[in-house]
C-alpha positions in Angstrom: -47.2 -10.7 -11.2 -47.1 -8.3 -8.3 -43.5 -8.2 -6.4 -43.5 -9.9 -3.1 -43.5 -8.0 0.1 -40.2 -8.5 2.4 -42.0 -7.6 5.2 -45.9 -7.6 6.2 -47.6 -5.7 9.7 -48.6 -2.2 10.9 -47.3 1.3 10.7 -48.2 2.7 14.2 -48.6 6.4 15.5 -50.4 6.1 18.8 -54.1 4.9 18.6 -53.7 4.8 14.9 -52.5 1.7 13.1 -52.1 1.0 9.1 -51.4 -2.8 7.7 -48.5 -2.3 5.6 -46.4 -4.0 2.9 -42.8 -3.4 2.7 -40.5 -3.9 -0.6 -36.8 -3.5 -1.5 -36.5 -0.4 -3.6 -33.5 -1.4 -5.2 -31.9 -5.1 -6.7 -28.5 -6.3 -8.1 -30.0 -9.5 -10.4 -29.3 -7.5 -13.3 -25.6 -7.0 -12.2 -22.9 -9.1 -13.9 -21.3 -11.4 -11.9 -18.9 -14.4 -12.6 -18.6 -18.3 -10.9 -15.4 -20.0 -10.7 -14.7 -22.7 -12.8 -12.1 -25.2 -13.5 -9.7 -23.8 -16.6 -10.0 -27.3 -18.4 -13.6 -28.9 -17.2 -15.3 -25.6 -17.1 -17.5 -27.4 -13.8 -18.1 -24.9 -11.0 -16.1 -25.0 -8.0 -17.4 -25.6 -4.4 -15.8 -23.4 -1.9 -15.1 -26.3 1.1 -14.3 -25.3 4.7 -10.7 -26.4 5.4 -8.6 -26.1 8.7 -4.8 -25.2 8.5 -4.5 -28.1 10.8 -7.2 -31.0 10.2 -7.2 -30.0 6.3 -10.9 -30.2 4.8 -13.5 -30.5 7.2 -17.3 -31.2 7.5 -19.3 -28.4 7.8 -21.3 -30.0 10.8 -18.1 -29.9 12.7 -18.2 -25.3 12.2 -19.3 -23.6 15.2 -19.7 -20.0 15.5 -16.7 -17.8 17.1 -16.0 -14.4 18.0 -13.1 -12.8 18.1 -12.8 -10.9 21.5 -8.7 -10.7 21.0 -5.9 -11.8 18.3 -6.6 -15.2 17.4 -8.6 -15.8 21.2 -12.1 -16.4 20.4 -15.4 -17.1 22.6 -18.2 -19.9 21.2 -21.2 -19.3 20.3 -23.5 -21.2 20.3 -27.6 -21.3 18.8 -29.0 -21.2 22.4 -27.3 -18.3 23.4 -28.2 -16.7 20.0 -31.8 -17.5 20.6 -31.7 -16.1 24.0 -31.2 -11.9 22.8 -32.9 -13.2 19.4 -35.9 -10.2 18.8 -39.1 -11.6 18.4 -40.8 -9.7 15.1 -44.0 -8.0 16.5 -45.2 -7.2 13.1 -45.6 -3.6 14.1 -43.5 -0.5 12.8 -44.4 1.4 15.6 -43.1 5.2 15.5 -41.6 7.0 18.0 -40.6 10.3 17.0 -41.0 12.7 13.7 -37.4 14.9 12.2 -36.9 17.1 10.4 -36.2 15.8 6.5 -32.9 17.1 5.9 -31.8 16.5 9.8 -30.7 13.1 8.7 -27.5 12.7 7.2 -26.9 10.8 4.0 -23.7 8.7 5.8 -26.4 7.2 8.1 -28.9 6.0 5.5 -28.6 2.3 4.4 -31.5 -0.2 2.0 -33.8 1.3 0.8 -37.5 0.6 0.7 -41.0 1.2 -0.6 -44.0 1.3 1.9 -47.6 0.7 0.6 -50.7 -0.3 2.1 -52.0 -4.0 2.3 -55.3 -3.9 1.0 -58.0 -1.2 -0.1 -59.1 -0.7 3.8 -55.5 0.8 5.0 -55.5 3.3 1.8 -57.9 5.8 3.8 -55.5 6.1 7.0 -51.9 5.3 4.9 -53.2 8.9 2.8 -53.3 10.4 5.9 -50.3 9.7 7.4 -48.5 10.2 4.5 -49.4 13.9 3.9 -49.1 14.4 7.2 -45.4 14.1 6.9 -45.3 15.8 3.5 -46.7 18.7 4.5 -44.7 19.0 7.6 -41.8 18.2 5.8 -41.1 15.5 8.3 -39.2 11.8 8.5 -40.9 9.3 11.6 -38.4 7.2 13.3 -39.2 3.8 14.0 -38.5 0.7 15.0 -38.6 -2.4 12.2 -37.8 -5.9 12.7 -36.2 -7.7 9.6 -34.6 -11.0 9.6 -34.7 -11.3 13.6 -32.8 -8.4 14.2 -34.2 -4.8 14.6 -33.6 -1.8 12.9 -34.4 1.5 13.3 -35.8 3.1 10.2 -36.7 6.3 9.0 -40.5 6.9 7.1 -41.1 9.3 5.1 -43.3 10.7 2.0 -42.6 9.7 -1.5 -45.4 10.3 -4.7 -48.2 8.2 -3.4 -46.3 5.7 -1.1 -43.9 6.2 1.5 -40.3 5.6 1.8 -37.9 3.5 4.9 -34.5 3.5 5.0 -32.6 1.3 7.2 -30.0 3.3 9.2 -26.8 2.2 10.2 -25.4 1.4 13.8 -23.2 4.9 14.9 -21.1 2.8 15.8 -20.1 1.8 12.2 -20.0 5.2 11.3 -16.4 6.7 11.4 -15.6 9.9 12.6 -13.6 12.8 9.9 -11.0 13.8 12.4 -8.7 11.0 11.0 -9.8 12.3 7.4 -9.9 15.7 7.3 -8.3 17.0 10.7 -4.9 18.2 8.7 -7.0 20.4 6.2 -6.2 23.7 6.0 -9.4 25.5 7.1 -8.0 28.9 5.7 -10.8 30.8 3.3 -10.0 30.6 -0.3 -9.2 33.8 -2.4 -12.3 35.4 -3.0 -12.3 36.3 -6.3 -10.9 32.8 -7.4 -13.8 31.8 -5.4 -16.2 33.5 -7.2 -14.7 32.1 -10.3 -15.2 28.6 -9.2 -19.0 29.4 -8.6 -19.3 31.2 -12.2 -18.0 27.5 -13.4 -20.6 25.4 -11.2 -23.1 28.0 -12.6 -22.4 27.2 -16.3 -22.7 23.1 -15.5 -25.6 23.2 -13.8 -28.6 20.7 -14.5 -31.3 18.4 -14.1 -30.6 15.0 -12.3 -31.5 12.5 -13.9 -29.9 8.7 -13.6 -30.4 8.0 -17.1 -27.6 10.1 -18.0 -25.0 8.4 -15.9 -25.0 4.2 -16.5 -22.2 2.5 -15.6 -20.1 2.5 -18.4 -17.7 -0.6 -17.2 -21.0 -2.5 -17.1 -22.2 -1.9 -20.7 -18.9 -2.3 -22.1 -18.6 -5.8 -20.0 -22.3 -6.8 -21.4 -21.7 -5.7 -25.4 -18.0 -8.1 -24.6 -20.0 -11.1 -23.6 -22.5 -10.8 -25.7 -19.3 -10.6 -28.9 -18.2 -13.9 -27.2 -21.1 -15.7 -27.2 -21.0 -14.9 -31.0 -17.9 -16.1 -31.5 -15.8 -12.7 -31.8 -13.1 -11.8 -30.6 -13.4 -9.3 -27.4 -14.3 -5.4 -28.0 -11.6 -3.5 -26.5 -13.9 -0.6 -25.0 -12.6 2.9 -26.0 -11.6 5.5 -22.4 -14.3 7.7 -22.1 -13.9 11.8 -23.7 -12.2 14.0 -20.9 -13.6 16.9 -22.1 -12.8 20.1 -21.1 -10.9 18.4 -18.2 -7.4 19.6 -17.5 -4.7 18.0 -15.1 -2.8 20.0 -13.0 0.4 19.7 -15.6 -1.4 20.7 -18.4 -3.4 23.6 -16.2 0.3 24.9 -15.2 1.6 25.0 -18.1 -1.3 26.9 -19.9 -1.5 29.2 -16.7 2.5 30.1 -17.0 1.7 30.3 -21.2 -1.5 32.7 -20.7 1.1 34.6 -18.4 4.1 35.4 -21.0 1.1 36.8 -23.3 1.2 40.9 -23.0 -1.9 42.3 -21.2 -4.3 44.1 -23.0 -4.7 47.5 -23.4 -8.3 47.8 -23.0 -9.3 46.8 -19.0 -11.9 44.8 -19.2 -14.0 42.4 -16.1 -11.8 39.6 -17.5 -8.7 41.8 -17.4 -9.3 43.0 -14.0 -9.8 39.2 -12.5 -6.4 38.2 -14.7 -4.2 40.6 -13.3 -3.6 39.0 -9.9 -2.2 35.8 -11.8 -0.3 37.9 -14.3 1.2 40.9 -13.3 4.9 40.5 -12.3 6.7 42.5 -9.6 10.1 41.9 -10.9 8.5 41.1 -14.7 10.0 38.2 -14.5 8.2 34.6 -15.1 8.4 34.2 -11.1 5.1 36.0 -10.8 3.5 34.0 -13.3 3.8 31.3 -10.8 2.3 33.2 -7.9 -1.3 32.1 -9.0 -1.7 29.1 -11.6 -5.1 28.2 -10.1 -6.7 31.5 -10.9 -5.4 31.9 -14.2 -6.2 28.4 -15.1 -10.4 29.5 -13.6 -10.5 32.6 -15.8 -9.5 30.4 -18.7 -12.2 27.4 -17.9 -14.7 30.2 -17.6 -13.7 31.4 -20.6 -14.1 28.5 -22.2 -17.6 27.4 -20.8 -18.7 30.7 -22.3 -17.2 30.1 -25.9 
């Protein structure tokens, strides 16, 4: 059975118009989730509206509020809704063409797939579509969904195209209140360079397969134990592997330190000595760099 379309009308770029089909690109059915029920009848609970004052209460008797102040709210009600309500035009009309990467990730909301509605659009959908590839552009349109527009972004993907839905600015928080008391001093730049030797080692392939949720595997083999009869798995905390917290990188960095250097001055030497050579010979100086000591050792270790 062929997946339903969300959304049916035209992609538009000036005199040219495609009838397109728009799908969700992502779903949560197949994510566990849990109903309440009574502890001794096992019957589902209804959530029923209730007012601190009145107790429970019909749910023709809600109206729609907003809160312009604490606890001071303004009516709404379905006329004035319908008044700024956005009549759907059917049209994804676009109004201006990006630059791919210009688009930052914080912006992007759902996801969908664009194809073309029938074997007459495929012609002029082709077109469009490597149009953007090749110009390694996104269009920006317009979309309405659910009575209230969107602006979306369009771009090329295998043989269909991609939207994304963006978000509001105006839900998008600033960093100042995040990252304004970071130091924005430049790391030392052989410790730096270590760092990058250990991103270098761990590089790889994306690929989603390799990172299912874990909690939701373990929750599924537990349910499926239950409905056997058995007792609950108790699911195992996943392999740190060559992780080390800072404790344990401290106190290997201050061990590697006592050791006495080597004779021989090797690379690995030579990017060792800052964390290990003492100006009083004392353990104080082994102190001076844990971080760097602990980078050489990873990288070390990465190699082995």
């Amino acid at each position: 059975m062929a997946p339903r379309a969300s959304w049916k009308g035209y992609l538009k770029l000036s005199l040219v118009s495609c009838p397109v089909r728009l799908y969700p690109a992502t779903s949560a059915s197949e994510r566990i989730s849990f109903n309440q029920l009574h502890k001794d009848t096992h019957n589902r609970i209804n959530m029923k509206p209730v007012d601190p004052e009145l107790g429970l209460v019909e749910r023709s008797d809600l109206v729609k509020g907003y809160e312009y102040e604490d606890k001071q709210y303004i009516i709404i009600e379905d006329a004035d809704l319908e008044a700024v309500r956005i009549e759907s035009n059917h049209t994804m009309n676009i109004e201006a063409f990006v630059d791919e990467h210009s688009v930052d990730v914080i912006y992007q909301d759902a996801p969908y797939f664009l194809a073309p509605d029938g074997a007459m659009a495929e012609e002029t959908f082709a077109v469009l579509r490597e149009a953007m590839r090749k110009s390694g552009k996104l269009a920006i349109a317009r979309l309405v969904l659910s009575s209230r527009e969107r602006v979306v972004t369009i771009g090329a993907r295998e043989n269909g195209m991609f939207v994304c839905t963006l978000r509001n600015p105006n839900e998008v928080r600033g960093t100042a209140e995040y990252f304004g008391n970071i130091p924005a001093g430049k790391p030392d730049p052989e410790m730096l360079q270590l760092a990058e030797a250990l991103i270098k080692q761990k590089e790889t392939t994306f690929d989603p397969k390799n990172y299912e949720d874990r909690y939701e595997i373990a929750l599924m083999a537990m349910i499926r134990e239950k409905l056997k009869g058995h007792k609950p798995i108790i699911a195992a905390a996943p392999e740190r592997g060559n992780v080390i917290n800072l404790m344990d990188a401290l106190k290997a960095s201050l061990s590697q330190s006592a050791k006495p250097p080597a004779k021989s001055k090797s690379k690995a030497d030579e990017a060792a000595k800052p964390a290990t050579k003492s100006a009083k010979g004392g353990a104080g100086a082994a102190k001076e760099n844990p971080l760097k000591a602990n980078l050489l050792k990873a990288v070390g270790k990465s190699k082995g």
